[in-house]
N, C-alpha and C positions, 0 to 999 in steps of 0.2 A: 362433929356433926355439922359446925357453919360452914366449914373446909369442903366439909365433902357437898354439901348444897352448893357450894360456889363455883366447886371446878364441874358438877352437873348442869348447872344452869348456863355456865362458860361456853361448856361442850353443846347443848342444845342449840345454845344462842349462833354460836359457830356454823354449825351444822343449817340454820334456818337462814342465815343471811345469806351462805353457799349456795344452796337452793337456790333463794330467789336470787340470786347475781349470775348465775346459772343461765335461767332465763330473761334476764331482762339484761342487754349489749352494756347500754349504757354506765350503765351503775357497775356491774362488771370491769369496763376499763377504767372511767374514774376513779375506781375505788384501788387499782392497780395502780395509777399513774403519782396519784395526789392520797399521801398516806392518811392527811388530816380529814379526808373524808371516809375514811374505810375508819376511821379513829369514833368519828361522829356516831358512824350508820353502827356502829360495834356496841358503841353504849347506848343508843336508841332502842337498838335490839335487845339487847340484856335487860335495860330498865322494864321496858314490856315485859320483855317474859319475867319480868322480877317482879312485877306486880299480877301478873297473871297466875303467879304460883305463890305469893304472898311474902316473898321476900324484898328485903325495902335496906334499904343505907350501904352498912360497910358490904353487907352479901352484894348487891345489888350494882356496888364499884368493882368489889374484883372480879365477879364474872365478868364486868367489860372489859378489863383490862387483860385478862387472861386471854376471853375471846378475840379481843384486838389482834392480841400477840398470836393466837393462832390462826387467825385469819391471815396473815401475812403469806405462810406458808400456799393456803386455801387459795386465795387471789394468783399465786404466782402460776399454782396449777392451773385453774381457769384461762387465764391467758394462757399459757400453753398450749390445752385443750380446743379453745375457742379462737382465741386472739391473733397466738404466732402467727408467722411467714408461713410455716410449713402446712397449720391449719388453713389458712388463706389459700395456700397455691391447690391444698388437694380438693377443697371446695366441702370437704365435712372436719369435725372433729377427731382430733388426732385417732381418739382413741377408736371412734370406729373405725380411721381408715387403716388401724393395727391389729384392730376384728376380721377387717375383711381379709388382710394380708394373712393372717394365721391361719384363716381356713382352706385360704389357698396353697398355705404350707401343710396344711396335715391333709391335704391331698396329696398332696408330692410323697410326702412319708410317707401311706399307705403304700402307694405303687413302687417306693422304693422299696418298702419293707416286701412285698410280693416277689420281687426280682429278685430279693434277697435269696428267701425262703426256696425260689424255683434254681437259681444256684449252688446252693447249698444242698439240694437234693439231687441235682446231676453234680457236682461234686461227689458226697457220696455213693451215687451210681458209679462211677468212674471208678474207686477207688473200692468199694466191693464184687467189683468185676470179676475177680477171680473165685466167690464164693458161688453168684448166682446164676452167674454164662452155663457152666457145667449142667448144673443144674435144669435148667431150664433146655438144654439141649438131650438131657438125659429123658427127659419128660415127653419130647417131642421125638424123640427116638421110639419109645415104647408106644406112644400112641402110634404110631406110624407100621410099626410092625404090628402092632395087634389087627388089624385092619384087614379084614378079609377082601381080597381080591375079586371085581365084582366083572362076571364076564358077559359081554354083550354079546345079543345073538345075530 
């Protein structure tokens, strides 16, 4: 039961300090650069929400330390997302400019998959040719005889 409270409140705490480092630059690369403060802001955060949900002492240290520890991971994506060169050079966040990129890909697919589908159907034109040529000319035979001859005066 204390277990499970600590790695909830870990997770929450996680989750909330992500958020706001999210938006606010600052706190965000600090907290990337210099671990002793993402350490700080880790168990400031958990202590809150440990008194906010009425958890207090031994709860209350290992969801910071948990949080800490998964905050490392958290922070690293942030910069990524936010921080890198690659987010600098394209002017947003990676991850939208990997939104935008996709949809300009599942454009491409559709129109490939189109071209596909109209190949593949003169393909099989091509290679039913011997069933519906005849066919079709047998068709165009009888309509053509049936056709009464129409005489002008």
């Amino acid at each position: 039961m204390l277990l499970t409270m600590m790695i909830m409140l870990a997770i929450a705490s996680t989750v909330v300090e992500l958020m706001f480092a999210a938006k606010i630059p600052a706190w965000r690369k600090n907290a990337h650069k210099i671990k002793w403060i993402n350490m700080v802001i880790s168990i400031a955060l958990s202590f809150i929400l440990g008194l906010a949900f009425g958890a207090a002492g031994i709860i209350a240290l290992g969801a910071a330390m948990i949080s800490t520890v998964l905050s490392i991971p958290g922070y690293a994506f942030l910069h990524w997302n936010y921080d890198s060169p690659q987010a600098i050079k394209g002017g947003a966040p990676v991850l939208d400019q990997y939104r935008n990129n996709i949809s300009s890909q599942i454009e491409r697919t559709k129109k490939l998959f189109v071209d596909l589908c109209k190949l593949f159907y003169f393909i099989g034109k091509v290679i039913t040719f011997p069933f519906w040529l005849p066919a079709k000319i047998s068709t165009a035979f009888k309509e053509a005889t049936s056709r009464t001859p129409t005489t002008t005066p």
